[in-house]
ROTORLO-941282 format. One record per residue (C-alpha): residue number from 1; residue in one letter; x, y, z. Coordinates in steps of 0.1 Angstrom, whole numbers, plus 5000, padded with zeros to 4 digits. Each point is the difference from the previous one (the first is absolute). Layout:
% ROTORLO-941282
{i=NUM&aa=A&east=X&north=Y&up=Z}
...
This chain:
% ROTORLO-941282
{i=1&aa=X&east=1112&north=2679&up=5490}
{i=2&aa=X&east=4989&north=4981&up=5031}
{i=3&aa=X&east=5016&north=4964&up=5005}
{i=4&aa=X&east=4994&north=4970&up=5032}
{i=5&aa=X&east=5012&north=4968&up=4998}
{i=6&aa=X&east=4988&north=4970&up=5018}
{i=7&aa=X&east=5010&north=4957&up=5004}
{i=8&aa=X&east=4979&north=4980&up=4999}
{i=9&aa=X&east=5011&north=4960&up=4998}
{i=10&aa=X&east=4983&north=4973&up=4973}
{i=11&aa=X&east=4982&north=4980&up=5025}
{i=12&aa=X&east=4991&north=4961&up=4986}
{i=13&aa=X&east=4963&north=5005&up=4994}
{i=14&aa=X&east=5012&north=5029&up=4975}
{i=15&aa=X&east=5018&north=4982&up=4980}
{i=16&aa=X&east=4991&north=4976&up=4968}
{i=17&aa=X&east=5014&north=4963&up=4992}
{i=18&aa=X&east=5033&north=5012&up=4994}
{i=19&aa=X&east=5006&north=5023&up=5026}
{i=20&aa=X&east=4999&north=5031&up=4983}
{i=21&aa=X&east=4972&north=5027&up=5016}
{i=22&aa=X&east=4967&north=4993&up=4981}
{i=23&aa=X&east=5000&north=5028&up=4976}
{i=24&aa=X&east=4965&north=5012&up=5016}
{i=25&aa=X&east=5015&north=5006&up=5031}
{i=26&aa=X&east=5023&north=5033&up=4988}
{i=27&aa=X&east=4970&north=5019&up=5000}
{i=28&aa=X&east=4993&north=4995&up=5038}
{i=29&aa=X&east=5040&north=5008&up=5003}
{i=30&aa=X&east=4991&north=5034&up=4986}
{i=31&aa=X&east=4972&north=5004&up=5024}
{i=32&aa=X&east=5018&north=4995&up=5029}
{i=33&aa=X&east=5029&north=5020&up=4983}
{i=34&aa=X&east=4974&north=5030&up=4997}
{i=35&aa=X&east=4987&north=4996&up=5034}
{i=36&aa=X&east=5034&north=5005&up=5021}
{i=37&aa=X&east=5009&north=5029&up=4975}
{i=38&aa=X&east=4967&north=5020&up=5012}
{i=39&aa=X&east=5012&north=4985&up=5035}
{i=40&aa=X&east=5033&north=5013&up=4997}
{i=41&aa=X&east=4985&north=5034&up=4995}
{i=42&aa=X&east=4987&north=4996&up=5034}
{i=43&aa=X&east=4962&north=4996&up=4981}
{i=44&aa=X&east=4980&north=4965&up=4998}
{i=45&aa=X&east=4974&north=4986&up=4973}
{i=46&aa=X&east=4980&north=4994&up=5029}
{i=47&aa=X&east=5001&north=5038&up=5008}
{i=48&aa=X&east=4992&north=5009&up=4968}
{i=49&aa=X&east=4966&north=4974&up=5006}
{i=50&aa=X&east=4992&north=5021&up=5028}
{i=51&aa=X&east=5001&north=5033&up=4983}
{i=52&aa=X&east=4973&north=4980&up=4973}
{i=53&aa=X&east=5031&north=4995&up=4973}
{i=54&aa=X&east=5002&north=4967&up=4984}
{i=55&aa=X&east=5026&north=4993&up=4973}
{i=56&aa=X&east=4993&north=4972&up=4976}
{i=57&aa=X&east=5021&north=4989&up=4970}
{i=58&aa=X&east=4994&north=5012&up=4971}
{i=59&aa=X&east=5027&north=4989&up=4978}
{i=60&aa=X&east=5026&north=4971&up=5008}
{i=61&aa=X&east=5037&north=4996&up=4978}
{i=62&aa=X&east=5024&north=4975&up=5009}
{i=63&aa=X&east=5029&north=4987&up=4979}
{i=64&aa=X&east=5024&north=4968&up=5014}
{i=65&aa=X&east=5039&north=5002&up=4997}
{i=66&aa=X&east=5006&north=4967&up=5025}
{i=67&aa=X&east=4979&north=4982&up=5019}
{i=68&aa=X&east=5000&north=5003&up=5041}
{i=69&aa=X&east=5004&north=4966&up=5017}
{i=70&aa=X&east=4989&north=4986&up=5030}
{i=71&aa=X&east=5015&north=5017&up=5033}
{i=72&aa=X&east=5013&north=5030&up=4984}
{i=73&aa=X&east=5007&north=5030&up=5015}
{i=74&aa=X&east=4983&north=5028&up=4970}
{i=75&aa=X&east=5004&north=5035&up=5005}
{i=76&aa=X&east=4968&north=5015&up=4986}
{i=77&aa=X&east=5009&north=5042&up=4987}
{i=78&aa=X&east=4972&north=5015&up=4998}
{i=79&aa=X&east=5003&north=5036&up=4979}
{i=80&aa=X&east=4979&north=5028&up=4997}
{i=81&aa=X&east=5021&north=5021&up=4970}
{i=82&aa=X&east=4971&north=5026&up=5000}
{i=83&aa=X&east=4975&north=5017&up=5024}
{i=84&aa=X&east=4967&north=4988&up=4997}
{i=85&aa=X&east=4976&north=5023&up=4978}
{i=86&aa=X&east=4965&north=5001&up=5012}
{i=87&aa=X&east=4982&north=4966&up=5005}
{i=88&aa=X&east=5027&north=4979&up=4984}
{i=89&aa=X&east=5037&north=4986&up=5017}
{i=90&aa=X&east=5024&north=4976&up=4983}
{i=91&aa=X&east=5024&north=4979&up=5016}
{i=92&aa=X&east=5028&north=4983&up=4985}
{i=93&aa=X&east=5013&north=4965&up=5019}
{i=94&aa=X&east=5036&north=4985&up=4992}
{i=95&aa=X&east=5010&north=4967&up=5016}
{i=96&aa=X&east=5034&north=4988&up=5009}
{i=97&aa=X&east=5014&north=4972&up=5015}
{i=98&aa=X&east=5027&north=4994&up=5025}
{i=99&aa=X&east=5028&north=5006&up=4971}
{i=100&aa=X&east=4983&north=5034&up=4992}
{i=101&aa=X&east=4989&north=4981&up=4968}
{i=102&aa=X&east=4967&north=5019&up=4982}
{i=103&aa=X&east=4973&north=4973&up=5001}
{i=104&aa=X&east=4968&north=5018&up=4989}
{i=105&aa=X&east=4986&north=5035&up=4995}
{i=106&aa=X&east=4965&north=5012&up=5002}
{i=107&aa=X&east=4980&north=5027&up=4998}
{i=108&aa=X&east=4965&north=5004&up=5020}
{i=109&aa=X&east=4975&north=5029&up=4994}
{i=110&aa=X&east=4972&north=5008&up=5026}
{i=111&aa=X&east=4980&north=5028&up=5006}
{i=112&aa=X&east=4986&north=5019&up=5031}
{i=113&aa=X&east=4963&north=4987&up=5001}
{i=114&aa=X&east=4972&north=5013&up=5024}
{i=115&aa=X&east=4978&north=4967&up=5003}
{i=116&aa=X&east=4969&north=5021&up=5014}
{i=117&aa=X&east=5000&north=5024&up=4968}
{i=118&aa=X&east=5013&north=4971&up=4979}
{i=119&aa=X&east=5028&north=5027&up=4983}
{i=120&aa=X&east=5031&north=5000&up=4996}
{i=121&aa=X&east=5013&north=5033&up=5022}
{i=122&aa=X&east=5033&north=5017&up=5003}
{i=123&aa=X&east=5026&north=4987&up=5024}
{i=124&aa=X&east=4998&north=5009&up=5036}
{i=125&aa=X&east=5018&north=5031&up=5011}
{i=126&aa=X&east=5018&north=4984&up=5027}
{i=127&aa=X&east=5016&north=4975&up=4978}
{i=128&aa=X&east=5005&north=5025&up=4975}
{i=129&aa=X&east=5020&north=5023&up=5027}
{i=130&aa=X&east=5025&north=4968&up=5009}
{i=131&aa=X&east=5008&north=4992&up=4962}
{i=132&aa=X&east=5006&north=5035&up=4991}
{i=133&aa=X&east=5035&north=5008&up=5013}
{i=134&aa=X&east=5015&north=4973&up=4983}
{i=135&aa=X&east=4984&north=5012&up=4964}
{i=136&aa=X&east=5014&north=5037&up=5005}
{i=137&aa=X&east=5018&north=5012&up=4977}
{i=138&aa=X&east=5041&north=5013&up=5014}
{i=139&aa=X&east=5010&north=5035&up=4988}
């Protein structure tokens, strides 16, 4: 199982009428959750461009315990509990606030897409070599 965790803090213009984040807004909390977890693996979406890799959404889960409010600090967890199979990765995003309190779980489905072929394609070696130590199995 891989794991990152990021903060990222409710800014004004993401929040609705009462203060809570808008509810459309977690989804762009699990993007930015995904993107420092490849970073952290010393890799970047933007690599993955350059090697002709895009990874669009395919499927998008969210379910709301408490709302976030307006200057926050949210930890975003981003999880991958198993090693992506061919084209297809899943990632699994918990928020928390400053009390440690659960807030919202997602989970976010993309695939490894060549945009010249217009196919889905299996996920690139390299990134396939940093995930795999923490998916081996201990003896």
């Amino acid at each position: 199982m891989y794991t990152a965790e990021t903060h990222i803090r409710v800014r004004y213009g993401e929040t609705d009428q009462m203060g809570y984040l808008y509810y459309g807004n977690y989804a762009l909390y699990y993007e930015v959750g995904r993107a420092e977890a490849i970073r952290q693996l010393g890799f970047t979406y933007r690599q993955l461009e350059e090697m002709g890799i895009m990874m669009p959404v395919v499927e998008l889960n969210s379910k709301y315990y408490r709302p976030a409010l307006y200057d926050d600090l949210v930890t975003v967890r981003t999880v991958l509990k198993e090693m992506p199979e061919e084209s297809k990765i899943q990632f699994h995003s918990e928020l928390y606030n400053e009390a440690g309190q659960l807030l919202n779980k997602g989970v976010t489905t993309l695939v490894f897409y060549d945009p010249k072929e217009k196919k889905k394609v299996n996920m690139p070696p390299d990134l396939h070599a940093r995930l795999e130590p923490f998916f081996k199995k201990q003896p």
